[in-house]
BALOBA-1460 file (C-alpha; in Angstrom, 3 decimals):
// residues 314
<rec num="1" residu="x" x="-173.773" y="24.286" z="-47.005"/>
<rec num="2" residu="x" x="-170.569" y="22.499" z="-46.279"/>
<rec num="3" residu="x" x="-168.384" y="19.384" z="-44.847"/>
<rec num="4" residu="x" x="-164.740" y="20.399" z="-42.698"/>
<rec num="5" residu="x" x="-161.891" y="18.316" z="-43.536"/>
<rec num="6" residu="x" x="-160.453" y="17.875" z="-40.020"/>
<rec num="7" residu="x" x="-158.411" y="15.127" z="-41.074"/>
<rec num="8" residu="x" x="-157.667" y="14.206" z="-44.651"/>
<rec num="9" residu="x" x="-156.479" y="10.413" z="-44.555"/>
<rec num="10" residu="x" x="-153.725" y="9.448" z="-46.567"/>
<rec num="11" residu="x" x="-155.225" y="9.797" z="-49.722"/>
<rec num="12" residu="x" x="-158.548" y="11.026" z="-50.271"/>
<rec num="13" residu="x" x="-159.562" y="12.785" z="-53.894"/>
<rec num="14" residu="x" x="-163.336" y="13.770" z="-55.109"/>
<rec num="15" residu="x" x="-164.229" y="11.057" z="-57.998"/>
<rec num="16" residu="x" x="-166.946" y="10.212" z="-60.132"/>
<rec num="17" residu="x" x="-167.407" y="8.964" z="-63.678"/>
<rec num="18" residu="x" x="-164.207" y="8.723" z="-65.947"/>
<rec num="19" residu="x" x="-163.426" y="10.737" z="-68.896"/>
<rec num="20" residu="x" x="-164.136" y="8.916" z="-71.904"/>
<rec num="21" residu="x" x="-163.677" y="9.142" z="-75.796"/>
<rec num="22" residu="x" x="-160.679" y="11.104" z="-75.545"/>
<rec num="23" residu="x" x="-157.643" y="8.476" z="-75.029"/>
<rec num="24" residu="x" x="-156.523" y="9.443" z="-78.615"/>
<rec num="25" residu="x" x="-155.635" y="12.961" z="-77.181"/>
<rec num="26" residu="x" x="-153.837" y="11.951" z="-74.415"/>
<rec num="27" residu="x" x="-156.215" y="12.229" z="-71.602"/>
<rec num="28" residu="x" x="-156.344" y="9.456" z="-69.047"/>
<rec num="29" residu="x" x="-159.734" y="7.965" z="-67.639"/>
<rec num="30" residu="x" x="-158.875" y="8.902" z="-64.343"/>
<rec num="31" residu="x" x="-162.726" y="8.334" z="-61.843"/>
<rec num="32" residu="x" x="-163.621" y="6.434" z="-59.106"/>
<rec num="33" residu="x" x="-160.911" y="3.492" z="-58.989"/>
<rec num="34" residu="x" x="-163.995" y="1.109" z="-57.494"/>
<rec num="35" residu="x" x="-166.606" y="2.710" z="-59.907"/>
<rec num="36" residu="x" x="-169.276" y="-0.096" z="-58.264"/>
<rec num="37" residu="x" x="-168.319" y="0.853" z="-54.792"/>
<rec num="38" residu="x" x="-169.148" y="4.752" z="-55.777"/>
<rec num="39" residu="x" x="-172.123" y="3.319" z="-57.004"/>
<rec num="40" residu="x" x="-173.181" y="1.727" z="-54.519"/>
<rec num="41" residu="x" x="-172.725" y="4.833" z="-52.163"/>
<rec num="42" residu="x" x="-174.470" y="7.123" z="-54.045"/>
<rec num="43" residu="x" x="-177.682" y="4.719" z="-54.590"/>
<rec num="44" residu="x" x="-177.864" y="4.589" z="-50.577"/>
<rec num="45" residu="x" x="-178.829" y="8.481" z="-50.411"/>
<rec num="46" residu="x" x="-180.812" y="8.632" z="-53.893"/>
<rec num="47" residu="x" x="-178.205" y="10.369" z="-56.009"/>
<rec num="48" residu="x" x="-177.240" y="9.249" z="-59.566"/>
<rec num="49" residu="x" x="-174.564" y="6.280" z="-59.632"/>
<rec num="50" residu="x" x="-171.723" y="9.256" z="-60.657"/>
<rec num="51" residu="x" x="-172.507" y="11.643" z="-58.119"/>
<rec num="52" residu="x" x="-169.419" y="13.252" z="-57.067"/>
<rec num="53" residu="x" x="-167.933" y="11.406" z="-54.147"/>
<rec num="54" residu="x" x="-164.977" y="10.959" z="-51.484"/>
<rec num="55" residu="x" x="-162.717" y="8.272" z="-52.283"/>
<rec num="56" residu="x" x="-160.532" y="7.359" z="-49.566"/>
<rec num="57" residu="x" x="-157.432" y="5.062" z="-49.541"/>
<rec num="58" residu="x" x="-156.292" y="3.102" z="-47.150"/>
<rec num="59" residu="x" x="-156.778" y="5.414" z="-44.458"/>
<rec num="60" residu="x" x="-159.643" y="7.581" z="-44.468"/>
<rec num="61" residu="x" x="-160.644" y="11.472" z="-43.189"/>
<rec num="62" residu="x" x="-162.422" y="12.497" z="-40.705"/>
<rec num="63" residu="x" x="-165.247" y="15.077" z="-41.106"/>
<rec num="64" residu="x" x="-166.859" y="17.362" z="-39.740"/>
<rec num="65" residu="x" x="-170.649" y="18.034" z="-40.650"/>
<rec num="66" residu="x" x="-171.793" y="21.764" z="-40.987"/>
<rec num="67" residu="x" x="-175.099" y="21.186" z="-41.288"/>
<rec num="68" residu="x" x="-177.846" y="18.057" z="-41.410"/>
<rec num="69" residu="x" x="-177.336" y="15.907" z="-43.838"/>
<rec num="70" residu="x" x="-177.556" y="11.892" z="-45.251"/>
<rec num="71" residu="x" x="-174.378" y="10.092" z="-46.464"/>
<rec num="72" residu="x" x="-173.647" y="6.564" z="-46.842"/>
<rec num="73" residu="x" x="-170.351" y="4.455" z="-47.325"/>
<rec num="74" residu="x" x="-169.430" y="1.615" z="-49.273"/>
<rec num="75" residu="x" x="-165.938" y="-0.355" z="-50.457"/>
<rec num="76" residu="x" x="-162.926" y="-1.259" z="-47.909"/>
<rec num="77" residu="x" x="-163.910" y="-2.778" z="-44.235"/>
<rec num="78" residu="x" x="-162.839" y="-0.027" z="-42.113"/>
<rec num="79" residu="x" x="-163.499" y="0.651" z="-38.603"/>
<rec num="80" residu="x" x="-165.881" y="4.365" z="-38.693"/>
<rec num="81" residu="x" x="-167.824" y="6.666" z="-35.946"/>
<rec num="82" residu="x" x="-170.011" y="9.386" z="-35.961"/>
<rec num="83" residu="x" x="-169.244" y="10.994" z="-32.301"/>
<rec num="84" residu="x" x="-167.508" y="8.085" z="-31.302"/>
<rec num="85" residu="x" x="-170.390" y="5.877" z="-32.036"/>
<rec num="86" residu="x" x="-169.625" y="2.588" z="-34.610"/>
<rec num="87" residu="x" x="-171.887" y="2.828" z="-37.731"/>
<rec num="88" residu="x" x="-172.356" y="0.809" z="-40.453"/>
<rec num="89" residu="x" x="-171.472" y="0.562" z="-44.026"/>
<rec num="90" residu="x" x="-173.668" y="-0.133" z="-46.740"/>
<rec num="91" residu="x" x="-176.517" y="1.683" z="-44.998"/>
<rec num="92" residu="x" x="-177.682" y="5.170" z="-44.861"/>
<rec num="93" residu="x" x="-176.845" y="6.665" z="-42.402"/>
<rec num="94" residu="x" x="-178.108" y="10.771" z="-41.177"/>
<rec num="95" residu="x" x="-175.705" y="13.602" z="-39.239"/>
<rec num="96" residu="x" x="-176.418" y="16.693" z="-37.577"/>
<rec num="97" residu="x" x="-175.180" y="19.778" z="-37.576"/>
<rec num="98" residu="x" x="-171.648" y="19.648" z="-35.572"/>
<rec num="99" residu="x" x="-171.263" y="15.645" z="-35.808"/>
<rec num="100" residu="x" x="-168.190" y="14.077" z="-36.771"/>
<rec num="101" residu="x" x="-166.879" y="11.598" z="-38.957"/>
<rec num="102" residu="x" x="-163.881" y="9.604" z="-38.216"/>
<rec num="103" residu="x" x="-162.880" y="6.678" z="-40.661"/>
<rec num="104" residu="x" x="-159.725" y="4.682" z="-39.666"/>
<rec num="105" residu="x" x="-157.505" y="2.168" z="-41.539"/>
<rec num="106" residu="x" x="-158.904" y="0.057" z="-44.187"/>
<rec num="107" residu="x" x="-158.373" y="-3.501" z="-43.299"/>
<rec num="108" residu="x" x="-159.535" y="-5.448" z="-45.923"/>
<rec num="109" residu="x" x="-159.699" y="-3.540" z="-49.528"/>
<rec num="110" residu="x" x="-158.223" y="-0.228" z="-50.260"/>
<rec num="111" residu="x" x="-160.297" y="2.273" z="-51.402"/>
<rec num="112" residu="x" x="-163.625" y="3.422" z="-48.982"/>
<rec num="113" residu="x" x="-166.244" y="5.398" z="-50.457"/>
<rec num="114" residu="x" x="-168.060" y="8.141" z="-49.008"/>
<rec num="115" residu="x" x="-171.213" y="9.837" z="-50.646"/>
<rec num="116" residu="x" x="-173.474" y="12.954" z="-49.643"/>
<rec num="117" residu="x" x="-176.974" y="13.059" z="-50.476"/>
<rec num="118" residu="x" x="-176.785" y="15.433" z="-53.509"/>
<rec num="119" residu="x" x="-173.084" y="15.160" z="-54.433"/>
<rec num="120" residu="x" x="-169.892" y="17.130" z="-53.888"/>
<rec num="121" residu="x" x="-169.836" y="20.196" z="-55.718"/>
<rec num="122" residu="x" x="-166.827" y="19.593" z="-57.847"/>
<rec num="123" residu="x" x="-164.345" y="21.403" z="-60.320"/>
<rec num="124" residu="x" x="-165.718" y="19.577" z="-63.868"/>
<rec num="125" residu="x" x="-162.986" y="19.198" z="-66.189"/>
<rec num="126" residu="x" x="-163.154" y="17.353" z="-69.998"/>
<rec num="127" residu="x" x="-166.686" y="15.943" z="-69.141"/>
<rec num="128" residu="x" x="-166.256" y="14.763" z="-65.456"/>
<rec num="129" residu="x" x="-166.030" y="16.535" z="-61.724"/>
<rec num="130" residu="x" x="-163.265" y="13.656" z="-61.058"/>
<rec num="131" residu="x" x="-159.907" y="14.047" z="-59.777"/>
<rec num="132" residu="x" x="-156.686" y="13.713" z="-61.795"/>
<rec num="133" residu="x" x="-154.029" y="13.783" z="-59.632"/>
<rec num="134" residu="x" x="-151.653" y="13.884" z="-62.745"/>
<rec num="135" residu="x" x="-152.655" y="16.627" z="-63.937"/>
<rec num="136" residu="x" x="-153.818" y="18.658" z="-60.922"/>
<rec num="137" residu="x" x="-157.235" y="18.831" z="-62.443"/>
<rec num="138" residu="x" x="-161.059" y="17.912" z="-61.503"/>
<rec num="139" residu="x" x="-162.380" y="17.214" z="-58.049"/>
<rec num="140" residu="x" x="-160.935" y="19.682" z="-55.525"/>
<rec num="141" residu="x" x="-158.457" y="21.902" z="-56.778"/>
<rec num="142" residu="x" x="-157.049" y="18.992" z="-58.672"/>
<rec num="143" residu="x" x="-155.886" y="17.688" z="-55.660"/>
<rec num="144" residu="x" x="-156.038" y="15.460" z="-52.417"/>
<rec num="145" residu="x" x="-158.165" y="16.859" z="-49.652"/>
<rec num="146" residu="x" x="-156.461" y="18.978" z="-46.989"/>
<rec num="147" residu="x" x="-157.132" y="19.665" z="-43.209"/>
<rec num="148" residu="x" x="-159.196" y="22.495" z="-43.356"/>
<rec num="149" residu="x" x="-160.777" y="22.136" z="-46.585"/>
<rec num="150" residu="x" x="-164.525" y="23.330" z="-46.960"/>
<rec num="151" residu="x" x="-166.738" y="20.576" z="-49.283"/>
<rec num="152" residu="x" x="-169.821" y="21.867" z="-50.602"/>
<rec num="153" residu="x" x="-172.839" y="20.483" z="-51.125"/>
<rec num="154" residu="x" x="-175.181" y="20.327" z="-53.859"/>
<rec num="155" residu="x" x="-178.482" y="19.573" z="-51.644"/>
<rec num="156" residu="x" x="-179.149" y="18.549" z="-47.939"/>
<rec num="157" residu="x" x="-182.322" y="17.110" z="-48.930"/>
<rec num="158" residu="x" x="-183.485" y="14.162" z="-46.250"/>
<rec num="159" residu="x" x="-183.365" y="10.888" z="-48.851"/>
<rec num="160" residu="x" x="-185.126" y="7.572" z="-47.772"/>
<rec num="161" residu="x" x="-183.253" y="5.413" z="-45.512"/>
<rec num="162" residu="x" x="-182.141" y="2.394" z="-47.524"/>
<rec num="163" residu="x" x="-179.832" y="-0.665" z="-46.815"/>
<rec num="164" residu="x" x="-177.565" y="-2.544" z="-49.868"/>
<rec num="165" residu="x" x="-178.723" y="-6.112" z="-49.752"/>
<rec num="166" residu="x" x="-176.545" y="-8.853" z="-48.775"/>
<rec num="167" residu="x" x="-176.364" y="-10.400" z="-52.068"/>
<rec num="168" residu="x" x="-175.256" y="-6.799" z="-53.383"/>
<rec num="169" residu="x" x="-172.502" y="-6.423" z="-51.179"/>
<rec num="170" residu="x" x="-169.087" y="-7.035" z="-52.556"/>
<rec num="171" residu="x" x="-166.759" y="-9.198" z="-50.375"/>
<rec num="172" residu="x" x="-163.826" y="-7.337" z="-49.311"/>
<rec num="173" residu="x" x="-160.481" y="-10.005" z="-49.751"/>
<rec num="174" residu="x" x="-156.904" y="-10.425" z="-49.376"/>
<rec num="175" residu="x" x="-157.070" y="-12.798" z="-51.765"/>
<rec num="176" residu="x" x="-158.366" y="-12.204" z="-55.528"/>
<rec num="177" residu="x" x="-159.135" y="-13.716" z="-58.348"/>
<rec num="178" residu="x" x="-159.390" y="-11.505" z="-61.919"/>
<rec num="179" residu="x" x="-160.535" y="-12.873" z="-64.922"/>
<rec num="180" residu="x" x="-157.570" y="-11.992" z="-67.617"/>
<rec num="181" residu="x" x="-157.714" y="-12.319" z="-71.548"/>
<rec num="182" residu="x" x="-154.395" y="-12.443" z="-74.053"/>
<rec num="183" residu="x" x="-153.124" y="-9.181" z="-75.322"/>
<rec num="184" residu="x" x="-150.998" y="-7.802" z="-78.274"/>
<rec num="185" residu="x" x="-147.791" y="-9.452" z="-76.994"/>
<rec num="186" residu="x" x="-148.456" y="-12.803" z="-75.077"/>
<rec num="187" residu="x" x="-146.689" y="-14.402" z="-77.663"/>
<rec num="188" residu="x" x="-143.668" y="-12.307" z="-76.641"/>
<rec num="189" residu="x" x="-143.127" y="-14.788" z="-73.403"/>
<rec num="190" residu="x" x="-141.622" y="-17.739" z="-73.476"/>
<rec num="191" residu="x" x="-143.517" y="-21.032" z="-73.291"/>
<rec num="192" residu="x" x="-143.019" y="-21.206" z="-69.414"/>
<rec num="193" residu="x" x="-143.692" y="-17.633" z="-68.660"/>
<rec num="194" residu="x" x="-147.291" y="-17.816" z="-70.387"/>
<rec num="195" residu="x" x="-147.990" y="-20.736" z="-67.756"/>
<rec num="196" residu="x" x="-146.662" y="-18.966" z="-64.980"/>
<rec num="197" residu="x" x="-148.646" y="-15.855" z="-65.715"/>
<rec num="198" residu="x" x="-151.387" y="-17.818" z="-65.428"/>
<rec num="199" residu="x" x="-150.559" y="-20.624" z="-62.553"/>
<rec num="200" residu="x" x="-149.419" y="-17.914" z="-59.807"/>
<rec num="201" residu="x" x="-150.056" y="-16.657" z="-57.055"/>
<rec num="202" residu="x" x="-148.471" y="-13.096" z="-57.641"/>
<rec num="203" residu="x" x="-148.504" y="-10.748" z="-54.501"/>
<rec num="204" residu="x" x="-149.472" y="-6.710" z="-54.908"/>
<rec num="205" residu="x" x="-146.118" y="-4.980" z="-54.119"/>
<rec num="206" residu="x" x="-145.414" y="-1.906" z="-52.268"/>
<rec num="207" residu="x" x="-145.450" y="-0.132" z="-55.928"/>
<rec num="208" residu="x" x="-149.048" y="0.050" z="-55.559"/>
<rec num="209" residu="x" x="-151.019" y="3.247" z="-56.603"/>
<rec num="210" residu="x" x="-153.925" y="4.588" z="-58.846"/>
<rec num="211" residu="x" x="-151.297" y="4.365" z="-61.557"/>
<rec num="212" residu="x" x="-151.124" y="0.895" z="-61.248"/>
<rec num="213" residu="x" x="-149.557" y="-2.172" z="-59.256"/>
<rec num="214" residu="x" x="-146.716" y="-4.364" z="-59.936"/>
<rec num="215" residu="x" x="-146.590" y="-8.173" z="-59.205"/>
<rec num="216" residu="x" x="-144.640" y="-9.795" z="-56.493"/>
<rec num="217" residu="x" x="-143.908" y="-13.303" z="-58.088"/>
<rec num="218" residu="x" x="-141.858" y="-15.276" z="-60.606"/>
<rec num="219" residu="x" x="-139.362" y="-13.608" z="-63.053"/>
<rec num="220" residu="x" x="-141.222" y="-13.789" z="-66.328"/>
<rec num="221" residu="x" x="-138.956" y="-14.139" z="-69.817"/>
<rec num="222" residu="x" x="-139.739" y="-11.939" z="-72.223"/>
<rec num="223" residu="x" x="-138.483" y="-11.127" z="-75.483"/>
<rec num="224" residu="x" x="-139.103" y="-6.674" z="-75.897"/>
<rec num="225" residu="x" x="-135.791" y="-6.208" z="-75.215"/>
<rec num="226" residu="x" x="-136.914" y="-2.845" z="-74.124"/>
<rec num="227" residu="x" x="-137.422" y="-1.622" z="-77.947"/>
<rec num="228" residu="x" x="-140.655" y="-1.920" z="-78.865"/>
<rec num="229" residu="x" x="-142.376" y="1.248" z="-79.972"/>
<rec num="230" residu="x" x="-144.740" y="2.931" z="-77.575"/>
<rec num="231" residu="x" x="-148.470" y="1.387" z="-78.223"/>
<rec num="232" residu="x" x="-152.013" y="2.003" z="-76.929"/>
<rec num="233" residu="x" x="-152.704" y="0.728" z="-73.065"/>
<rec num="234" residu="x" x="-156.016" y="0.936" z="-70.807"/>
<rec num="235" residu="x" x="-157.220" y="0.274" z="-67.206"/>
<rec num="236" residu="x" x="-156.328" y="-3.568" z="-66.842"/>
<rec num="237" residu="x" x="-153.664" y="-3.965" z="-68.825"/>
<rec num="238" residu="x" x="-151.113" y="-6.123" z="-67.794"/>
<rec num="239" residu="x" x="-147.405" y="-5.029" z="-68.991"/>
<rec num="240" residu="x" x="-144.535" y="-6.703" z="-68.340"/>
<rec num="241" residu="x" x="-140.907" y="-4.685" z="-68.729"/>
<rec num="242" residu="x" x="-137.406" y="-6.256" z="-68.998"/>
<rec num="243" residu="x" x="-137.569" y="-6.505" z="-65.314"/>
<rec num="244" residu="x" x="-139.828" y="-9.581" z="-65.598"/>
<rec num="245" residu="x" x="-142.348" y="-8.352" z="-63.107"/>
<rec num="246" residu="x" x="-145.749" y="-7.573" z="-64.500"/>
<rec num="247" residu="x" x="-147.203" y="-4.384" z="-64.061"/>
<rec num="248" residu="x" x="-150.969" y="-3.693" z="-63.657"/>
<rec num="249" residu="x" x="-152.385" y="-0.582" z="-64.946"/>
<rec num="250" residu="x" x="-154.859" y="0.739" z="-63.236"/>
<rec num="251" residu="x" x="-157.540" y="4.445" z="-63.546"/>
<rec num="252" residu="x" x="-155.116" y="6.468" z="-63.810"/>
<rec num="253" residu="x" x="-153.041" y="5.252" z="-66.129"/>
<rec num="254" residu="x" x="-151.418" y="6.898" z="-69.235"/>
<rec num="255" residu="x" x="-152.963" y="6.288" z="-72.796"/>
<rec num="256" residu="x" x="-149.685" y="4.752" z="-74.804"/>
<rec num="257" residu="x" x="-146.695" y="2.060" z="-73.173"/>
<rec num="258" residu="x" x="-143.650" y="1.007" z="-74.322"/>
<rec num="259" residu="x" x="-143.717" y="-2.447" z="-72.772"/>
<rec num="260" residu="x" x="-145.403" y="-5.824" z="-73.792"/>
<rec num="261" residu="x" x="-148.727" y="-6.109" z="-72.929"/>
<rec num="262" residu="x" x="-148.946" y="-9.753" z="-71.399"/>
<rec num="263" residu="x" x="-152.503" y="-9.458" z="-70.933"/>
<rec num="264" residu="x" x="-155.936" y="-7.708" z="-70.307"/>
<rec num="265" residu="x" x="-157.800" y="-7.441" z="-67.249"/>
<rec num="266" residu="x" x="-161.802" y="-8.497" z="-68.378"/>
<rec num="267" residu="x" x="-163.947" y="-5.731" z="-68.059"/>
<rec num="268" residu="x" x="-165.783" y="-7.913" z="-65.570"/>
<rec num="269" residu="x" x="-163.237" y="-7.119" z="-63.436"/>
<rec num="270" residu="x" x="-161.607" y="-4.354" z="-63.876"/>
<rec num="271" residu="x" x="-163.421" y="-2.318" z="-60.871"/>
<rec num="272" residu="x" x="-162.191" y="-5.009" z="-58.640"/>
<rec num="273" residu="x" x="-158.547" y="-3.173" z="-59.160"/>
<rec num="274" residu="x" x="-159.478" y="-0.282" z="-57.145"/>
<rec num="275" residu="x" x="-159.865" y="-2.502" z="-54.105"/>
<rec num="276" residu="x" x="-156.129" y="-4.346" z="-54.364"/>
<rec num="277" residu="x" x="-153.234" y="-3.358" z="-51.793"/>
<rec num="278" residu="x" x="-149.814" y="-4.202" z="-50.726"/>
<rec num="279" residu="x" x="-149.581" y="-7.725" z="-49.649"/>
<rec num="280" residu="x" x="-153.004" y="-9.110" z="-51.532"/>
<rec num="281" residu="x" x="-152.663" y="-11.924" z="-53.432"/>
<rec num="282" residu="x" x="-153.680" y="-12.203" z="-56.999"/>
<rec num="283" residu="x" x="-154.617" y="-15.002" z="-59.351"/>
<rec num="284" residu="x" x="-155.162" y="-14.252" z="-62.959"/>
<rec num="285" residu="x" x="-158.020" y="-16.469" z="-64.706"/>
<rec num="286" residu="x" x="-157.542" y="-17.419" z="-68.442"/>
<rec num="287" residu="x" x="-160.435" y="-16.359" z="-70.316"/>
<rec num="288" residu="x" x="-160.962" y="-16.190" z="-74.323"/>
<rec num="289" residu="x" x="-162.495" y="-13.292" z="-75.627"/>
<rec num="290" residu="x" x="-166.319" y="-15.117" z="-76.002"/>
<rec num="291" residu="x" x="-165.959" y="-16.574" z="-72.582"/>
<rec num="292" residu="x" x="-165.137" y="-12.488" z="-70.954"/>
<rec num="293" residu="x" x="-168.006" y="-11.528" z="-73.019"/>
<rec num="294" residu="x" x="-170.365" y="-13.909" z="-71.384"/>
<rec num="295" residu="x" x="-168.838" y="-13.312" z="-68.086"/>
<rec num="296" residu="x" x="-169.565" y="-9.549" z="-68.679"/>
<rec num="297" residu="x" x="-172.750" y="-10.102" z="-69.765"/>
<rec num="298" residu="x" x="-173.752" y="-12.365" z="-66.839"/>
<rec num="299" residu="x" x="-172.942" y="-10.338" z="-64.383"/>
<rec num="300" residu="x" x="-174.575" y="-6.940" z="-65.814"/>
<rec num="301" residu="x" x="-177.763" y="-8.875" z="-65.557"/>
<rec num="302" residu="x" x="-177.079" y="-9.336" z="-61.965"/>
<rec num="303" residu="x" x="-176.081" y="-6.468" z="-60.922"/>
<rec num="304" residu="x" x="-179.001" y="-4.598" z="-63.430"/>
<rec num="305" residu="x" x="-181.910" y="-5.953" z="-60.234"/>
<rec num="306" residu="x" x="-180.357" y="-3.141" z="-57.664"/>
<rec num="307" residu="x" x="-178.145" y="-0.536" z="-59.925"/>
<rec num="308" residu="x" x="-180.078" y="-0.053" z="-63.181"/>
<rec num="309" residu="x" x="-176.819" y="1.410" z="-65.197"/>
<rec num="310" residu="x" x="-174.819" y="-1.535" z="-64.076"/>
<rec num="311" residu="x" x="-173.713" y="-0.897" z="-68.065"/>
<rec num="312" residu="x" x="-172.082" y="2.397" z="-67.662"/>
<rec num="313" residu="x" x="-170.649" y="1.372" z="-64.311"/>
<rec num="314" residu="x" x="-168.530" y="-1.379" z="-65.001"/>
């Protein structure tokens, strides 16, 4: 039982959970960039939220099905058909044997998700079937899908037809707001630059990727002088070199930096990177630590009424 990669899009890798515990060794979290989004798919044809799934950015594959089967698709707006027909996202949707898939250009959002009732069989590496593109390992061959390419399936088992509701469905923006706390070396602006960090309206910059994304905006001061000593970074940290443009680390980010950190993405937030592109603009919100504890908390008892391991999700 298979999918044919007719087309692969510009980017489009097999993720699922990330690799945890082992940041002290070197190894990168690498996963879904959106982890909700993948959720989100995977709930619409009744697999587990870390189901091994396509992640697509900014311009998607298109597929052909080999045999019958459910899949559903979440994340970026993008314009899709199955034989030329429009269909939805956030909706299950069934193929037949010989239908095809064609996703186009994301418009709003970057990353599209695209899950198969049963899950992608996937090369499991370190605890997790995702890609790392770093390291050629996980997902596919440790690599990006390629015309041609034959995607297996775990089960072609009919699920029940199911719709995310409205109030579940994350707005897709060009314009973001992430909740940010203080890191190691705040203090290591200047007086100005701390207010700017948080009083701008920075724009993602072409240097955009599952490594991370700089920031388009003010020239920040800071006082590194490009010698501090390599420390400890994660998804959402915000670094800022002697170039005075912050840097956002994102998935697939290395485990140690030798440049301030300025600040922390709340974890909140921090699946809302996967959906930033080129040309977005961002606003960073202050938040103490109590206050992104609360926030998190909040929202996990939202989200906990449609996807009941909201907690290992985000």
């Amino acid at each position: 039982m298979s999918i044919t990669v007719v087309k692969p899009g510009l980017q489009t890798t097999i993720q699922s959970r990330p690799r945890t515990g082992l940041r002290h060794m070197g190894v990168p979290a690498c996963g879904a960039a959106d982890p909700l989004s993948l959720a989100l798919a995977n709930k619409l044809v009744g697999n587990h939220w870390d189901a091994p799934a396509l992640e697509a950015a900014l311009l998607g594959p298109t597929l052909r099905f080999d045999v019958p089967c459910a899949f559903a698709m979440t994340g970026a707006q993008a314009a899709v058909t199955l034989n030329g027909r429009d269909i939805p996202l956030h909706e299950t949707v069934f193929a037949n044997a010989g239908d095809e898939l064609v996703t186009g250009a994301t418009e709003k959002g970057a990353r599209l998700y695209i899950a198969i009732v049963g899950g992608l069989a996937a090369d499991e590496v370190l605890g997790s079937p995702s890609t790392c593109l770093l390291t050629a390992s996980g997902g596919m061959q440790g690599r990006v899908l390629e015309a041609g390419d034959a995607l297996r399936l775990k089960s072609a088992a009919a699920p029940e037809k199911l719709q995310t509701p409205d109030e579940f469905r994350p707005p897709m923006l060009a314009s973001w707001a992430l909740r940010a706390c203080a890191s190691s070396e705040t203090h290591q602006l200047s007086s100005n630059s701390r207010d700017q960090l948080f009083d701008t309206n920075w724009t993602v910059s072409r240097r955009a990727d599952r490594m991370g994304l700089q920031l388009e905006g003010p020239t920040l001061d800071v006082t590194s002088d490009g010698r501090m000593p390599s420390a400890p970074v994660f998804p959402g940290t915000v670094q800022c070199p002697e170039s005075g443009a912050p840097y956002l680390l994102s998935v697939d980010a290395g485990t140690v930096g030798g440049y301030p950190r300025i600040a922390q993405i709340a974890r909140a937030d921090r699946h809302l990177l996967g959906q930033l592109r080129p040309g977005d603009r961002v606003r960073l919100l202050w938040r103490d630590a109590q206050n992104a504890v609360d926030d998190l908390r909040a929202k996990i008892e939202y989200w906990r009424q449609w996807l009941g391991d909201v907690e290992r999700i985000i």
